[in-house]
MIGU-638268 format. One record per residue (C-alpha): residue in three letters; z, y negated, x negated. Coordinates in nm, 2 decimals, decimal comma. Layout:
<sites>
SITE  residuo       w       v       u
SITE      ala       Z       Y       X
...
</sites>
This chain:
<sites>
SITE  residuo       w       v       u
SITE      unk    0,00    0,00    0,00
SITE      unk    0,09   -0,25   -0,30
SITE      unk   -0,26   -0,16   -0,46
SITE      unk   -0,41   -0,29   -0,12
SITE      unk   -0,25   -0,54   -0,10
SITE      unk   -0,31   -0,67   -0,41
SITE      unk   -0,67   -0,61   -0,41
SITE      unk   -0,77   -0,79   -0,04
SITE      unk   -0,54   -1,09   -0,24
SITE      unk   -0,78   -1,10   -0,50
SITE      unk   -1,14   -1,06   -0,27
SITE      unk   -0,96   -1,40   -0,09
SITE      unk   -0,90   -1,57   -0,45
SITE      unk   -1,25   -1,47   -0,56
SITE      unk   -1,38   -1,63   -0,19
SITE      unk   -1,25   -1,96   -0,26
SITE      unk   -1,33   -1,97   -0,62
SITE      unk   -1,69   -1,99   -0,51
SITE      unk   -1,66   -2,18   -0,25
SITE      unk   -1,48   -2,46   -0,46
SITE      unk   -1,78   -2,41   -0,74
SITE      unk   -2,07   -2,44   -0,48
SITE      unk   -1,91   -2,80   -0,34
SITE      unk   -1,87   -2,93   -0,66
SITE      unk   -2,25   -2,85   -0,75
SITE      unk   -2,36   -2,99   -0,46
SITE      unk   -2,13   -3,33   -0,47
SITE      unk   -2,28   -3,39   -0,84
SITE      unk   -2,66   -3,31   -0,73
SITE      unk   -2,60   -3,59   -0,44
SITE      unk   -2,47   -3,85   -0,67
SITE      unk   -2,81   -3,78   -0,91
SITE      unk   -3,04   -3,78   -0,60
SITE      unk   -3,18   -4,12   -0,53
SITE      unk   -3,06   -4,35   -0,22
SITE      unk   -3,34   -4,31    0,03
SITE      unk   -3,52   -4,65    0,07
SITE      unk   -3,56   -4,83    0,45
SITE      unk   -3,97   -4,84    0,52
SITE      unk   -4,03   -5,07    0,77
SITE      unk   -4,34   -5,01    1,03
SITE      unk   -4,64   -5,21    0,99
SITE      unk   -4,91   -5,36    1,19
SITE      unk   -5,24   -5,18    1,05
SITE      unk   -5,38   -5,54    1,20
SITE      unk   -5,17   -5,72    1,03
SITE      unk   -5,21   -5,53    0,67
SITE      unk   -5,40   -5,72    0,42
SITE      unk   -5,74   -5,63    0,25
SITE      unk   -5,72   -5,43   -0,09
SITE      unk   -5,96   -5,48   -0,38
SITE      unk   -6,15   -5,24   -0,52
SITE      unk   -5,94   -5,23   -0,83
SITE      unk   -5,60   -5,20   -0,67
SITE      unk   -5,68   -4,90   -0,50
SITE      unk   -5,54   -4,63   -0,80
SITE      unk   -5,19   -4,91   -0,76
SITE      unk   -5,16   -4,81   -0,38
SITE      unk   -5,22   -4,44   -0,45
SITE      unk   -4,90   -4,47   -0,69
SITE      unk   -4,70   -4,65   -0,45
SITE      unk   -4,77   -4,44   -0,20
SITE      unk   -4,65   -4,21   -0,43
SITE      unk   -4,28   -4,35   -0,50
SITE      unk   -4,24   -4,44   -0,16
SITE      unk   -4,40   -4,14    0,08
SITE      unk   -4,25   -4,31    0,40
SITE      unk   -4,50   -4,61    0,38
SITE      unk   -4,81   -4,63    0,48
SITE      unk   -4,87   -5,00    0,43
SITE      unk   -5,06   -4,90    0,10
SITE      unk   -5,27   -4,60    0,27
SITE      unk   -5,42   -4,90    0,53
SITE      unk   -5,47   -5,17    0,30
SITE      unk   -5,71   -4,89    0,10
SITE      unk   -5,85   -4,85    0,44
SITE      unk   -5,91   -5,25    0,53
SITE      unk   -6,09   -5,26    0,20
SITE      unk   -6,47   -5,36    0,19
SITE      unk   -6,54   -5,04    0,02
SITE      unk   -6,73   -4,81    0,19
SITE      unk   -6,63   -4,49    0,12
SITE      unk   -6,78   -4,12    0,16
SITE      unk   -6,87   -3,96    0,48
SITE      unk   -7,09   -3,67    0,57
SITE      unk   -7,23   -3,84    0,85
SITE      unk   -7,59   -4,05    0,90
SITE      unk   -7,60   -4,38    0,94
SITE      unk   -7,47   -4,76    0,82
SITE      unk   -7,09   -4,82    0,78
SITE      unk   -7,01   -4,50    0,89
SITE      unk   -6,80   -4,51    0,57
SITE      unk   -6,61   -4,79    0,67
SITE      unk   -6,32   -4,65    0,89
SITE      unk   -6,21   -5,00    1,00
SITE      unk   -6,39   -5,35    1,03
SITE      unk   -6,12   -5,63    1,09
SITE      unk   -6,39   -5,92    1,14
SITE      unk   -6,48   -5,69    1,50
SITE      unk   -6,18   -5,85    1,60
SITE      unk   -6,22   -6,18    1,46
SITE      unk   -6,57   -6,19    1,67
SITE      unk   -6,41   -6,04    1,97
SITE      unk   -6,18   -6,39    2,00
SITE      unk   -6,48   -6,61    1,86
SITE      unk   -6,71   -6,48    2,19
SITE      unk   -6,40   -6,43    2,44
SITE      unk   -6,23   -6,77    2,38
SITE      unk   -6,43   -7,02    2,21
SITE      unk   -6,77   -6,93    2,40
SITE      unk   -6,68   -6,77    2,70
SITE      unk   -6,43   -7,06    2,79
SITE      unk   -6,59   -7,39    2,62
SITE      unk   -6,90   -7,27    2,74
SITE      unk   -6,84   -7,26    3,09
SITE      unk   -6,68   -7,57    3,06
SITE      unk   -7,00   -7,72    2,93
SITE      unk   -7,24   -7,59    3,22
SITE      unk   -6,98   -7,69    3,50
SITE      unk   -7,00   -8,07    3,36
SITE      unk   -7,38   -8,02    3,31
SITE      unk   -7,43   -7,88    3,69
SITE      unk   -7,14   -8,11    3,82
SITE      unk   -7,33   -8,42    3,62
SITE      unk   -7,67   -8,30    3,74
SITE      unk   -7,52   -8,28    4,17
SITE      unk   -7,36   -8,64    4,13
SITE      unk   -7,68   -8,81    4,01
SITE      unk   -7,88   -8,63    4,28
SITE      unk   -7,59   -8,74    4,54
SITE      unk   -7,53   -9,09    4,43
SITE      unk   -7,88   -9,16    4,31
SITE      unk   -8,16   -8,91    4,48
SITE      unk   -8,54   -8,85    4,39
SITE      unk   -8,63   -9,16    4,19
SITE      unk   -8,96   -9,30    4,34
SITE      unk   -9,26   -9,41    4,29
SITE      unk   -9,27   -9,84    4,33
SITE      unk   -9,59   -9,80    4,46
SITE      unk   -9,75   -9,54    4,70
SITE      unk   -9,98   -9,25    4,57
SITE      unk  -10,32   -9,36    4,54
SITE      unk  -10,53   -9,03    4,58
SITE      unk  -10,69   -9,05    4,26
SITE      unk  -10,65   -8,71    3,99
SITE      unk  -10,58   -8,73    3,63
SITE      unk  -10,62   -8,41    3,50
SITE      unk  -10,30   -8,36    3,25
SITE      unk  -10,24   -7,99    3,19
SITE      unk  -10,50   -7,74    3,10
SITE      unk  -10,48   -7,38    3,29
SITE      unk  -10,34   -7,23    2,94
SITE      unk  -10,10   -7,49    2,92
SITE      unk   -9,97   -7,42    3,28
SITE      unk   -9,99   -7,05    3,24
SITE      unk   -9,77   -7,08    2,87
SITE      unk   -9,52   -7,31    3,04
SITE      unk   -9,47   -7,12    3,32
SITE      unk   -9,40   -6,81    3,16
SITE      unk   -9,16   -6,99    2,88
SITE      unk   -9,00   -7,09    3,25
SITE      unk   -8,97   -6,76    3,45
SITE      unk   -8,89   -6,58    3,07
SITE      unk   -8,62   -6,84    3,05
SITE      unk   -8,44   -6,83    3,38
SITE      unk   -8,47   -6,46    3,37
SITE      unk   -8,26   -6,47    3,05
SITE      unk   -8,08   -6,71    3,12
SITE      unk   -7,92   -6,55    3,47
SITE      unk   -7,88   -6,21    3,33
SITE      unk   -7,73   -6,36    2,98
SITE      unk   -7,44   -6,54    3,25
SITE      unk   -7,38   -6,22    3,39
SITE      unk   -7,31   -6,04    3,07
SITE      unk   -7,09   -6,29    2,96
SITE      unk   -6,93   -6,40    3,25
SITE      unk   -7,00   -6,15    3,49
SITE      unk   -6,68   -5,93    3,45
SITE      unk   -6,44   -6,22    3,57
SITE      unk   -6,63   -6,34    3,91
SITE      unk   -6,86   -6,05    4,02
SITE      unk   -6,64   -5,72    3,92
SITE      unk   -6,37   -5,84    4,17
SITE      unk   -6,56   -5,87    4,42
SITE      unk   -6,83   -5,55    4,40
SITE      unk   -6,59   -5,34    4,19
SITE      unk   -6,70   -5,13    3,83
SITE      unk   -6,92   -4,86    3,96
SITE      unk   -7,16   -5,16    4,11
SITE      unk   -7,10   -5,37    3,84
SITE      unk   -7,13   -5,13    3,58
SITE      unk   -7,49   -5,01    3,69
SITE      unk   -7,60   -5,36    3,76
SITE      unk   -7,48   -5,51    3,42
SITE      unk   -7,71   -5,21    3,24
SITE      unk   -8,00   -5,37    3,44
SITE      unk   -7,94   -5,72    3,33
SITE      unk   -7,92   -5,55    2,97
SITE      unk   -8,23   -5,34    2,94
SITE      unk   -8,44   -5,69    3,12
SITE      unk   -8,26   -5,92    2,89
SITE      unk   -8,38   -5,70    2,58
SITE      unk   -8,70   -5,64    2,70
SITE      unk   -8,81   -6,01    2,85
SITE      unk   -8,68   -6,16    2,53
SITE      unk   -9,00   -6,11    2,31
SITE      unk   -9,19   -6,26    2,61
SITE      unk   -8,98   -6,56    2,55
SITE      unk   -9,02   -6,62    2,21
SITE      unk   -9,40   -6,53    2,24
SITE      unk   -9,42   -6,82    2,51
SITE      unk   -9,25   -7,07    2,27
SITE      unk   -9,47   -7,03    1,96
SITE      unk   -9,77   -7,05    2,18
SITE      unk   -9,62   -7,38    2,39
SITE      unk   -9,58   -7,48    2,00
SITE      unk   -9,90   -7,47    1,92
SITE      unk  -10,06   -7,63    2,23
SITE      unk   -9,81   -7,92    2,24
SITE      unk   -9,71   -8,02    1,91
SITE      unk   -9,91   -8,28    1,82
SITE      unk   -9,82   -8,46    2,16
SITE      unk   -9,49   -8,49    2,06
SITE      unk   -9,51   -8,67    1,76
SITE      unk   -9,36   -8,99    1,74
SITE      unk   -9,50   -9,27    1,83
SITE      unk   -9,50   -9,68    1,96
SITE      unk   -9,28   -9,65    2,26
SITE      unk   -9,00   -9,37    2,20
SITE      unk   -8,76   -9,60    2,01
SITE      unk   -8,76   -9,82    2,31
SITE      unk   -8,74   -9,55    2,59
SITE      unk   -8,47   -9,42    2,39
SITE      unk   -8,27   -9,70    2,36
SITE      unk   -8,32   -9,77    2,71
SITE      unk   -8,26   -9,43    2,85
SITE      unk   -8,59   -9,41    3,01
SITE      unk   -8,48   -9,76    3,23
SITE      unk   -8,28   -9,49    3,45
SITE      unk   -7,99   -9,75    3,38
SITE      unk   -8,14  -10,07    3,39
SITE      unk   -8,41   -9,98    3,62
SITE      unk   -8,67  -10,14    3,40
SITE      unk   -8,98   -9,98    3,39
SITE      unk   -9,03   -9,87    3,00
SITE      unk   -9,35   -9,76    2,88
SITE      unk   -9,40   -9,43    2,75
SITE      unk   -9,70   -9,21    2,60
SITE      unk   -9,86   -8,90    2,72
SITE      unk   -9,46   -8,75    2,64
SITE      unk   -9,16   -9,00    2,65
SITE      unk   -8,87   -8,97    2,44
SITE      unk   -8,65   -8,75    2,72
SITE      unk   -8,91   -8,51    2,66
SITE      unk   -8,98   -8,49    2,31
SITE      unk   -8,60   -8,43    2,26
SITE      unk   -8,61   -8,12    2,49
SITE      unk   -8,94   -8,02    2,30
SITE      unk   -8,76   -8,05    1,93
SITE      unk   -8,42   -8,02    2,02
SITE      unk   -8,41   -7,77    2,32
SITE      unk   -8,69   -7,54    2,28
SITE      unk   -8,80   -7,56    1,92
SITE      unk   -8,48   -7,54    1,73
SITE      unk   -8,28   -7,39    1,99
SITE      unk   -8,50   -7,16    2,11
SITE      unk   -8,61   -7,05    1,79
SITE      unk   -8,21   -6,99    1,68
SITE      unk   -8,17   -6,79    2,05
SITE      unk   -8,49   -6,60    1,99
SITE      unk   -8,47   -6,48    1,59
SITE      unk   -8,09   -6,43    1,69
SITE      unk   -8,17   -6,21    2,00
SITE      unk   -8,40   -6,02    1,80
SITE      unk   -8,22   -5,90    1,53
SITE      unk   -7,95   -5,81    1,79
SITE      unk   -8,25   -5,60    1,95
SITE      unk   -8,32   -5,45    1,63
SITE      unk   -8,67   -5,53    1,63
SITE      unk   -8,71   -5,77    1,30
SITE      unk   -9,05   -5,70    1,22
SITE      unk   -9,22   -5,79    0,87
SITE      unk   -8,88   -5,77    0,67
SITE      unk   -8,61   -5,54    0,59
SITE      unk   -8,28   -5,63    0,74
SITE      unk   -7,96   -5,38    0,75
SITE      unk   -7,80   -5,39    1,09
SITE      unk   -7,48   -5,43    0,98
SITE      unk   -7,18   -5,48    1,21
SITE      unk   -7,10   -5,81    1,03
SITE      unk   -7,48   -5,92    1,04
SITE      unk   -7,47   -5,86    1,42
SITE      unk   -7,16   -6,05    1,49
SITE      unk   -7,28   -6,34    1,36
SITE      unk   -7,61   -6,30    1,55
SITE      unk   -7,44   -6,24    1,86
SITE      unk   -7,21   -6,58    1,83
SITE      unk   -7,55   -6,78    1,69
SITE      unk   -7,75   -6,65    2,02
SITE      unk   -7,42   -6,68    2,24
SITE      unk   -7,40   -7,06    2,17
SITE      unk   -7,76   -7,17    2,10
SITE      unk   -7,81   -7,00    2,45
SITE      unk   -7,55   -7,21    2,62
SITE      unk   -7,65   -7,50    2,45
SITE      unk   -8,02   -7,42    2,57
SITE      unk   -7,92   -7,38    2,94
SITE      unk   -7,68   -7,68    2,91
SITE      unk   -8,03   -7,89    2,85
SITE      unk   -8,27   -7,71    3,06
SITE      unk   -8,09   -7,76    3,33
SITE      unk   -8,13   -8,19    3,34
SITE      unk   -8,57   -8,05    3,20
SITE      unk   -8,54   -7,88    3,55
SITE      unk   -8,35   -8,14    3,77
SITE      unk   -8,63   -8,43    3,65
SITE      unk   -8,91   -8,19    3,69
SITE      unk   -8,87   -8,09    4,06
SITE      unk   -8,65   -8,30    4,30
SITE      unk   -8,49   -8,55    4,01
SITE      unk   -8,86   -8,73    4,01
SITE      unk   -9,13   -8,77    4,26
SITE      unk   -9,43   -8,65    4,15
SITE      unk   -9,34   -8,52    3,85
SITE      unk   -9,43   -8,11    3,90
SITE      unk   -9,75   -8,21    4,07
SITE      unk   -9,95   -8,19    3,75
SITE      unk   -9,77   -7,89    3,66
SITE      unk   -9,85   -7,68    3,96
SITE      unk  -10,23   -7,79    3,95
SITE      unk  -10,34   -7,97    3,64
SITE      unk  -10,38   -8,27    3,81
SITE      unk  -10,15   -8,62    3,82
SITE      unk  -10,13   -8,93    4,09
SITE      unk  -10,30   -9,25    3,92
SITE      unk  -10,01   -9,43    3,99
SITE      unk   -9,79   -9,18    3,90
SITE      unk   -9,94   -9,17    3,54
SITE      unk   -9,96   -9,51    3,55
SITE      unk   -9,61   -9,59    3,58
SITE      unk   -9,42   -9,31    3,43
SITE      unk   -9,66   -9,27    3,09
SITE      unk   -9,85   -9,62    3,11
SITE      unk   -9,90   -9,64    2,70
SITE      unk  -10,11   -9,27    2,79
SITE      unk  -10,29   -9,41    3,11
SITE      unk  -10,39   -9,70    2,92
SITE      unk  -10,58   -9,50    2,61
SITE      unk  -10,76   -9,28    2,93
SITE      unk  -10,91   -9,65    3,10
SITE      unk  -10,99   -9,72    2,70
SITE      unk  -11,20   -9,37    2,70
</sites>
């Protein structure tokens, strides 16, 4: 019984002997271990682009400090384009931070200022047609023709016309078009209708642009300057003063759509629109998601800009001015109309 004793007494000792020995080893391998460090979560967003040449530096950081991923997303904000097994351009960039840049370029600055800027132009355009009406002739139509417009003429400016409105409503309903008609028709309407406005605003665009270099071409010389614009312009065509200014076979009002509105605007909205169609031709151009954001905002506000001016071209061209789509619709102009509206013109035809 004593030898029993004695030897369950010493299976106990040898028990807590190791149990004492194992504590101690681990107490001194926590105090070598390093404190774990506090990694803070970050806004991929938020995380500023690497260089090229940091990118080994975040690998090692990454390295010391496993929890943080700040380093892993400024290698992939980077500009470098890295590897990938699929087709096509970019498809190497993982994440393109200016997409969001554009996104509050188009969604705030041009959807918002410009709808500001055609509400003033319609609103402007209604309160001169309210307060002042058609401007008349001071003396009645005398029957007699001046031919003014060609038939080529009138078929180019007609088709720059329909081209244009046809853009024109379909580009407002792409850009506006989610926050007054998807209310009211709901997104399986709306959704079907906006990919019709797409596919005619891609494929009536060329028509445009074809319209404009021919209109170019047929009316550039005509809108030279010449005796008479400096004086229109000062006066604003007498619409204040009432004076009757003379003008040549264009006045002022409408050279500064031809230059200003179709010429250098159109020719931003159409070489824009085209590379956002993908349809360049004679030079190679990468298609690059950067590339098209900056087409899109150039074609986005020389389109607005456009619109803001055709629509006082379009007010003074039908019921803003009597007489003034005659020639237009059939070639032909009133004598008296002619006379006083583009006198410095009528005068050269009674010379001939």
């Amino acid at each position: 019984m004593n030898a029993s004793f004695g030897s369950v007494l010493r299976s106990i000792l040898l028990a807590a002997g190791l149990a004492i020995s194992s504590l101690s080893i681990a107490q001194q391998g926590a105090a070598q271990s390093p404190t774990p460090q506090k990694v803070e979560s970050v806004n991929i967003l938020d995380v500023g682009r690497s260089s090229n040449a940091t990118t080994q530096a975040a690998i090692e950081a990454g390295k010391n400090q496993p929890g943080n991923n700040a380093p892993i997303w400024r290698m992939v904000n980077s500009d470098e384009v890295h590897y990938t097994s699929l087709p096509g351009a970019e498809n190497g960039v993982l994440i393109q931070k200016t997409g969001q840049e554009w996104r509050l370029i188009r969604n705030g600055v041009i959807t918002v200022y410009g709808a500001w800027l055609l509400t003033i132009a319609f609103c402007g355009i209604v309160a001169m047609y309210v307060f002042k009406g058609t401007i008349k002739l001071h003396e009645p139509m005398s029957g007699r023709k001046i031919q003014r417009f060609t038939l080529l003429e009138r078929i180019t400016h007609w088709t720059m016309a329909f081209t244009f409105v046809a853009l024109a409503f379909t580009g407002i309903m792409i850009l506006w078009g989610k926050y007054f008609l998807l209310p009211l028709t709901g997104p399986a309407f709306f959704g079907t209708f906006l990919l019709v406005c797409k596919n005619v605003h891609n494929f009536v665009g060329p028509a445009f642009t074809v319209s404009i270099v021919v209109f170019f071409i047929l009316f550039v010389r005509r809108n030279l300057p010449e005796k008479g614009d400096m004086a229109w312009a000062l006066g604003f065509g007498g619409l204040i003063s009432g004076k009757h200014i003379p003008a040549g076979f264009f006045n002022f009002g409408e050279k500064f759509w031809f230059w200003v509105g179709m010429v250098i605007l159109g020719s931003a909205v159409s070489a824009s629109g085209w590379v956002l169609d993908m349809i360049v031709p004679f030079i190679q151009i990468e298609y690059w998601r950067g590339t098209m954001q900056i087409a899109n905002i150039i074609h986005g506000v020389g389109a607005i800009l456009m619109t803001a001016l055709a629509l006082g071209h379009i007010y003074i061209g039908t019921i803003g001015m009597q007489g003034s789509i005659d020639a237009m619709k059939t070639g032909y102009c009133d004598e008296t109309w002619a006379k006083e509206h583009h006198e410095l013109w009528y005068k050269k035809l009674g010379k001939g």
